[in-house]
C-alpha positions in Angstrom: 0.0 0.0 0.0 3.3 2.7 0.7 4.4 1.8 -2.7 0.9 1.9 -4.5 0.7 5.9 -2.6 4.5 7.2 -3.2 4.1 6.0 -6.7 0.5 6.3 -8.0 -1.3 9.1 -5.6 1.3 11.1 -5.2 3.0 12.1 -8.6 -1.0 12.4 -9.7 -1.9 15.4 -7.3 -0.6 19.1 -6.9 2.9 19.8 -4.6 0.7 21.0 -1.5 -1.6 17.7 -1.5 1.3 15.7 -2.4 3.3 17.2 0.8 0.6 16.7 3.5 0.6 12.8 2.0 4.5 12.7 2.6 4.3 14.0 6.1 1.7 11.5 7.2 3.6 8.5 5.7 7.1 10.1 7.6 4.9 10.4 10.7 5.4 7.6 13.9 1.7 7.1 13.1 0.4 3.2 13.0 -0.5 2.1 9.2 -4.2 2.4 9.6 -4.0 5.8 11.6 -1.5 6.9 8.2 -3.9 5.0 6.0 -7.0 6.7 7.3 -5.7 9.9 7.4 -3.9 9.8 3.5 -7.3 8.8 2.2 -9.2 11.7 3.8 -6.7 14.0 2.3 -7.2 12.5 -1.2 -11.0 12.3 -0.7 -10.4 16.2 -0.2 -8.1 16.7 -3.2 -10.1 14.9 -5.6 -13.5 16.2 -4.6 -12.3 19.6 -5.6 -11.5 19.0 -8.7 -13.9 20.2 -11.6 -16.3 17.7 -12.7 -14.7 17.8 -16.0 -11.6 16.2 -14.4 -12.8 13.8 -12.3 -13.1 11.4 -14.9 -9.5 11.8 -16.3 -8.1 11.8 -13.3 -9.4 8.6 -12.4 -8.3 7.3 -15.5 -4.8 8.3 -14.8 -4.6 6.7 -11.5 -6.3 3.4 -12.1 -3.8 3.7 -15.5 -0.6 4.5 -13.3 -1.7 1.9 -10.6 -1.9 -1.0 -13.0 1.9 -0.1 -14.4 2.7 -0.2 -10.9 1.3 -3.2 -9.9 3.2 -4.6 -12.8 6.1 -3.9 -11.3 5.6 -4.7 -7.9 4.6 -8.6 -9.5 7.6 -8.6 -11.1 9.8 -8.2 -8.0 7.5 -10.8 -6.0 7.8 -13.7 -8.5 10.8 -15.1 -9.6 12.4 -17.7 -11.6 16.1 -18.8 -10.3 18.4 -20.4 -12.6 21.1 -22.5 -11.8 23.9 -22.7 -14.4 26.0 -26.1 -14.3 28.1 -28.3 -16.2 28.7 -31.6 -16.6 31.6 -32.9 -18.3 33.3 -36.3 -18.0 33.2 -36.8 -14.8 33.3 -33.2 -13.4 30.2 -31.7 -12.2 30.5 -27.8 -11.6 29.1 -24.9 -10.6 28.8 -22.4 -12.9 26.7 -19.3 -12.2 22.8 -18.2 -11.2 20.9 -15.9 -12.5 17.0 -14.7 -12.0 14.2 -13.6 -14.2 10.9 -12.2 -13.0 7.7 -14.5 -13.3 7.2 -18.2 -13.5 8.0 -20.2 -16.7 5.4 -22.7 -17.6 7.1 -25.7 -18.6 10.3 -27.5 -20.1 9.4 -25.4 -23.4 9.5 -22.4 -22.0 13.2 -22.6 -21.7 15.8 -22.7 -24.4 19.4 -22.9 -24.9 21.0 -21.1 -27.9 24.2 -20.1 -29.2 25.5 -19.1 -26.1 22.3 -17.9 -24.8 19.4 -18.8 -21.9 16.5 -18.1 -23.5 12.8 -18.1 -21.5 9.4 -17.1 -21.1 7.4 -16.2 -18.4 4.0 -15.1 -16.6 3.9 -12.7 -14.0 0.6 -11.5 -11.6 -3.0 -13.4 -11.9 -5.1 -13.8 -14.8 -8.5 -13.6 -12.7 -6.3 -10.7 -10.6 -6.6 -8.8 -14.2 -3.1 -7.9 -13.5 -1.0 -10.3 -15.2 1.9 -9.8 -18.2 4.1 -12.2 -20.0 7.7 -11.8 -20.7 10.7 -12.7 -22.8 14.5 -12.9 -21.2 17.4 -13.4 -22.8 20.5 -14.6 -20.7 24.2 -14.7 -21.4 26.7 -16.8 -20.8 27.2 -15.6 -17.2 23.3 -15.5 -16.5 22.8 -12.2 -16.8 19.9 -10.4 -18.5 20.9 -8.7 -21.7 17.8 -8.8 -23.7 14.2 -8.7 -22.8 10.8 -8.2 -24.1 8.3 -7.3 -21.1 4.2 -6.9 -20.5 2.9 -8.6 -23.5 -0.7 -9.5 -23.3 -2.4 -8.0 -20.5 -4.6 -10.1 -18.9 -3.7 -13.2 -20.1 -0.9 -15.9 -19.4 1.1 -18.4 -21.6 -0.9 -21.9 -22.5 2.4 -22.8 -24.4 5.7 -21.8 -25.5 8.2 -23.2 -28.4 11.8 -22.1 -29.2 12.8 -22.6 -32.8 16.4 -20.8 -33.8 15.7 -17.4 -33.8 12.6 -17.4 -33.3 10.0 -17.9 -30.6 6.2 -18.6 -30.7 3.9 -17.8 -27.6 0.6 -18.6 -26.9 -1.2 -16.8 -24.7 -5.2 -16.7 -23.6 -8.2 -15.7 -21.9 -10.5 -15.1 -24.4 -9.0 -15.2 -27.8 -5.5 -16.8 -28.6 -3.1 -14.6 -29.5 -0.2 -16.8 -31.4 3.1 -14.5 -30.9 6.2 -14.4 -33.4 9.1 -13.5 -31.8 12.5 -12.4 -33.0 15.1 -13.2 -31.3 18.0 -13.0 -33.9 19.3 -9.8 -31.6 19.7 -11.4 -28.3 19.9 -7.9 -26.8 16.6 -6.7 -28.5 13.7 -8.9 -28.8 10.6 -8.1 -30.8 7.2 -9.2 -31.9 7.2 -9.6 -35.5 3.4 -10.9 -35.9 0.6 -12.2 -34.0 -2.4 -13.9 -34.8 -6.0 -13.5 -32.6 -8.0 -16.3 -33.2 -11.0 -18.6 -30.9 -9.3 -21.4 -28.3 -6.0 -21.5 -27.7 -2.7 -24.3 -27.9 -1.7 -26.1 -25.2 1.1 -27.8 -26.9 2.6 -26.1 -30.1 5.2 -29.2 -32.5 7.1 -27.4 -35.5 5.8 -29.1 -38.7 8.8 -27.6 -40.6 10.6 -24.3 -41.0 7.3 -21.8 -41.4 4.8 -24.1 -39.7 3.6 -24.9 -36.7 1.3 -27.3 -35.0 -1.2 -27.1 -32.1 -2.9 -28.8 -30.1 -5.5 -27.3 -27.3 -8.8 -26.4 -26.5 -11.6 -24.9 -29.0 -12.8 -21.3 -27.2 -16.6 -19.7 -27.3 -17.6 -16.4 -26.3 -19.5 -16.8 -22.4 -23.5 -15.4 -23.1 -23.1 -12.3 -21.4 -21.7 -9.8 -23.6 -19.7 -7.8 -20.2 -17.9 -11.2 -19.7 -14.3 -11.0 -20.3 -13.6 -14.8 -20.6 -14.2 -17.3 -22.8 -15.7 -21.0 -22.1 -13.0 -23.6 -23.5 -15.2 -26.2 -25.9 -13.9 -30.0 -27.6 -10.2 -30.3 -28.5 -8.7 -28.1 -31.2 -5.7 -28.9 -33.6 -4.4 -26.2 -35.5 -1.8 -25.9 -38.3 0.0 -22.2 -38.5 1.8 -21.2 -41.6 4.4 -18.3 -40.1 6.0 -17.9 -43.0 5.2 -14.6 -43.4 6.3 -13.7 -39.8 4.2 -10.3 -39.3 1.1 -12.3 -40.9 0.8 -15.4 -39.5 -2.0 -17.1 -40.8 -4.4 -20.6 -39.1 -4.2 -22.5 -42.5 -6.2 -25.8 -40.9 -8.0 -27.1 -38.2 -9.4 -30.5 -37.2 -11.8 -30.1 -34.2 -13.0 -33.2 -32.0 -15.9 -33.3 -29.8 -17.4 -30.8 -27.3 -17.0 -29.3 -24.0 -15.5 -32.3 -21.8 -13.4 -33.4 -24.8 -9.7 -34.1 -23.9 -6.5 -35.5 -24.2 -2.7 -36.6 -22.5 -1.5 -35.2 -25.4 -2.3 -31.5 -23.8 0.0 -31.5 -21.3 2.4 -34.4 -21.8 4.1 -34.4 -25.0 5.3 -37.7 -25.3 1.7 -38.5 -26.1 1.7 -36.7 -29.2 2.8 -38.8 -32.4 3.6 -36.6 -35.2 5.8 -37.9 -38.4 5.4 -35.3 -41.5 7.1 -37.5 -44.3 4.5 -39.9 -43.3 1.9 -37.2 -43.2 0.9 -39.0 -39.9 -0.4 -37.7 -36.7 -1.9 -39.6 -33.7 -3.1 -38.3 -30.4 -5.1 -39.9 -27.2 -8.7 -38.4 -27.2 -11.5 -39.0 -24.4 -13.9 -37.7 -26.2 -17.3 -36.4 -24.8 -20.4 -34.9 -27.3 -23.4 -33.5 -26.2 -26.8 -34.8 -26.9 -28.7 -32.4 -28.4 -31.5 -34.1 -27.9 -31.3 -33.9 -24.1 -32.1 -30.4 -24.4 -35.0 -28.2 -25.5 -33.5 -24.7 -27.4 -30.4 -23.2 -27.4 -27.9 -25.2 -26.0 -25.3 -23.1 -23.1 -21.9 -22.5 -24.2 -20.9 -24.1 -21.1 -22.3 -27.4 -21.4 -20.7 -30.5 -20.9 -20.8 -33.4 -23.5 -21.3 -36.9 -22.3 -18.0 -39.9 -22.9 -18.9 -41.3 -26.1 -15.3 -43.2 -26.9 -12.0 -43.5 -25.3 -8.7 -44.2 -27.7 -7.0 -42.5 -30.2 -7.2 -40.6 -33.1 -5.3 -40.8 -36.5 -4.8 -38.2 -39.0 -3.1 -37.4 -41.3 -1.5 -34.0 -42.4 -0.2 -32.3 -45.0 0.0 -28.6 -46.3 -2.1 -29.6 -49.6 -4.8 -30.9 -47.3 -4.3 -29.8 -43.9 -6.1 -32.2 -41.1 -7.8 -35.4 -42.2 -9.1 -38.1 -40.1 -8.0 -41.6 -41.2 -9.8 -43.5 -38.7 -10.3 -44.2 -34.6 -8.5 -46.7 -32.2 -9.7 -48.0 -28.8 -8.8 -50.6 -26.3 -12.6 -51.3 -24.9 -13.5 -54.3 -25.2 -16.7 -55.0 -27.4 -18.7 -55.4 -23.8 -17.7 -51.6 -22.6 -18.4 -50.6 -26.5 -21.8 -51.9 -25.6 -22.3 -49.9 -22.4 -21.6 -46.9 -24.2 -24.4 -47.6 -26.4 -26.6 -48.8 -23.6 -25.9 -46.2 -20.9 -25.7 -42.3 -20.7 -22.8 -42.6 -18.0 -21.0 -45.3 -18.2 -17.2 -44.8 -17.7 -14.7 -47.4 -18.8 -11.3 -48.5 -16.7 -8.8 -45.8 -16.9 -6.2 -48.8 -17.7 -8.3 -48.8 -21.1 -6.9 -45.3 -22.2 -4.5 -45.0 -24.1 -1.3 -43.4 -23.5 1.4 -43.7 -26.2 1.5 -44.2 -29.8 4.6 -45.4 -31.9 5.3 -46.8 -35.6 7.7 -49.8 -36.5 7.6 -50.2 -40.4 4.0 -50.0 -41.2 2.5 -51.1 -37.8 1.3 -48.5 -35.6 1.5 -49.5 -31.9 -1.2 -48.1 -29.5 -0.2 -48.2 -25.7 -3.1 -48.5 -22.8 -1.8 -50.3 -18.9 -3.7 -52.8 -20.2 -2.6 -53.8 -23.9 -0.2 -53.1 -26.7 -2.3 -53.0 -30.3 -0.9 -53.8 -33.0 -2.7 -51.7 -36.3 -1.9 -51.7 -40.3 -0.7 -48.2 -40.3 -2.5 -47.6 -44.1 -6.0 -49.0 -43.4 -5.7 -49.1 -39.9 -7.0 -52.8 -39.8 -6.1 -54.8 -36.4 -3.1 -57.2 -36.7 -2.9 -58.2 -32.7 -2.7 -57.6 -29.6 -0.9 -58.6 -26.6 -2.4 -58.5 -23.3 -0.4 -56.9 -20.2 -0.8 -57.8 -16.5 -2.1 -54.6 -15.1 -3.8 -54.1 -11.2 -7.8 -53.2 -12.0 -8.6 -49.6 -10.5 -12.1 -49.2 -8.8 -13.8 -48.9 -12.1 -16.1 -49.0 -14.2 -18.3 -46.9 -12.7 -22.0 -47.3 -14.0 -24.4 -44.2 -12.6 
């Protein structure tokens, strides 16, 4: 509260008001005798202003105390980085350095030509005071290049380093997809961004100028004074950055609605992606709603129920963008069944599958409870092998 008065209230009002403030807070008063007594000068100061300044002087203020908060974030959250090296046999300390904010994950973090390269979030989304930032460390862990307070109210859903480039995704309400130069380690800059629905939890370089992602599908909430979104079914996106101020959403494969999701979103080894095969396979739990459940408009906020657990496989290609080849599962025909028969039925959670792989032309689908064994082309069944697995407490039948 000193810091949001010395910095904010009292370079706003004139040199007399702005005295009487700085002798209360030098007083040997307690904080809420100081507190009281600061607000009732500033109550007086303000109330004798002219109507026709009011309003822009509140705008100044809540303007000022917003850059201020952002500052007082960054000096409360902090990243620490620990610089060592291995060699041989030799393990060594080598410097630390600090950034302000928190990074996300592994992705946001980069090594490069010398350089630490990360991004990070600093303050609280539902605070409405949070920023995201770009560091650029040397050798020695010092900062020698940043690129501060992008996106205002919104935080980093993912984060990829390609050479000298960086692409951030960031999101409350629409995605902005950042392009970020980082050929001049000591000046970072946004070449492009793109605003589109949803966002990317994930984002997988395709080549040189494109991008994959993988995330959530975004609609607008009802009320129009809402300032958020309601996520939807899964959303893969393809990104041609090519044209790094114009970056462009060239394709997108949506599955299911609200409820919809996948391993794939926050663990990447669950994502199978292989471009001279034009072959992509994720994990999908996939919920849809039943339209016929409900009578009129259906809420953007409404959940879908489990229709099928396994994976999907597409393929991908720049001529054609998304296309889905076909659907794996390992539920047995009886759970197949209960999906059928029942509304809520939910199947063991050893029956999800968690990895995908290729060998030749077999594509190997992973669950805790069997290895499948699929023609990669037609996506015909070859076998299966059974694995010893513990049974949870499920299925669960409502």
């Amino acid at each position: 509260t000193e810091i949001l008065v010395r910095k904010v209230i009292i370079p706003l009002v004139d040199s007399n008001t702005a005295s009487k403030i700085k002798e209360i807070m030098n007083s040997e008063l307690s904080n809420n005798e100081k507190l009281s007594k600061i607000q009732a000068i500033y109550e007086e100061y303000f109330n004798k202003l002219p109507e026709n300044e009011k309003e822009e002087f509140r705008k100044k203020l809540e303007e000022k105390a917003k850059e201020v908060e952002a500052e007082i974030q960054k000096e409360l959250q902090k990243t620490i980085i620990h610089k060592i090296s291995v060699k041989d046999n030799n393990i060594e300390y080598k410097a630390r350095g600090e950034v302000p904010g928190q990074a996300l994950n592994q992705f946001s973090m980069d090594e490069y030509k010398g350089n630490f390269r990360i991004a990070t979030t600093t303050g609280e989304v539902w605070s409405g005071n949070s920023l995201n930032h770009m560091y650029v460390l040397d050798d020695n862990m010092e900062i020698v290049g940043k690129l501060e307070d992008l996106a205002h109210g919104e935080k980093i859903y993912s984060a990829r380093f390609i050479g000298d480039r960086a692409y951030l995704v960031t999101f409350k309400k629409i995605d902005p997809l950042f392009v970020i130069d980082l050929s001049n380690s000591n000046n970072p800059k946004v070449l492009g961004k793109l605003k589109i629905p949803g966002y990317s939890d994930y984002l997988h370089p395709y080549d040189e100028t494109h991008i994959i992602g993988i995330g959530k599908e975004a609609i607008d909430a009802e009320n129009p004074q809402s300032n958020f979104a309601w996520y939807q079914g899964i959303k893969i996106s393809l990104f041609d950055v090519s044209d790094v101020e114009n970056p462009k959403e060239i394709s997108k494969f949506n599955i299911g609605d609200r409820g919809t999701d996948s391993e794939a979103l926050h663990e990447h080894k669950a994502f199978l992606f292989d471009k001279d095969k034009d072959l992509l396979v994720i994990p999908i739990s996939l919920h849809e709603i039943n339209r016929g459940k409900y009578q009129g408009e259906i809420s953007t906020n409404a959940y879908g129920d489990l229709t099928f657990e396994g994976a999907y496989v597409l393929s991908l290609n720049l001529q054609d963008g998304f296309k889905l080849k076909g659907r794996i599962t390992h539920l047995s025909d009886e759970e197949i069944a209960k999906f059928k028969e029942q509304q809520y039925y939910y199947p063991s959670y050893n029956s999800n599958i968690r990895r995908s792989l290729y060998i030749d032309n077999v594509l190997y689908t992973i669950s805790q409870r069997e290895v499948k064994a699929n023609n990669l082309d037609s996506l015909d069944e070859i076998n299966v092998i059974k694995l010893s697995y513990q049974q949870e407490n499920y299925p669960i039948v409502y």
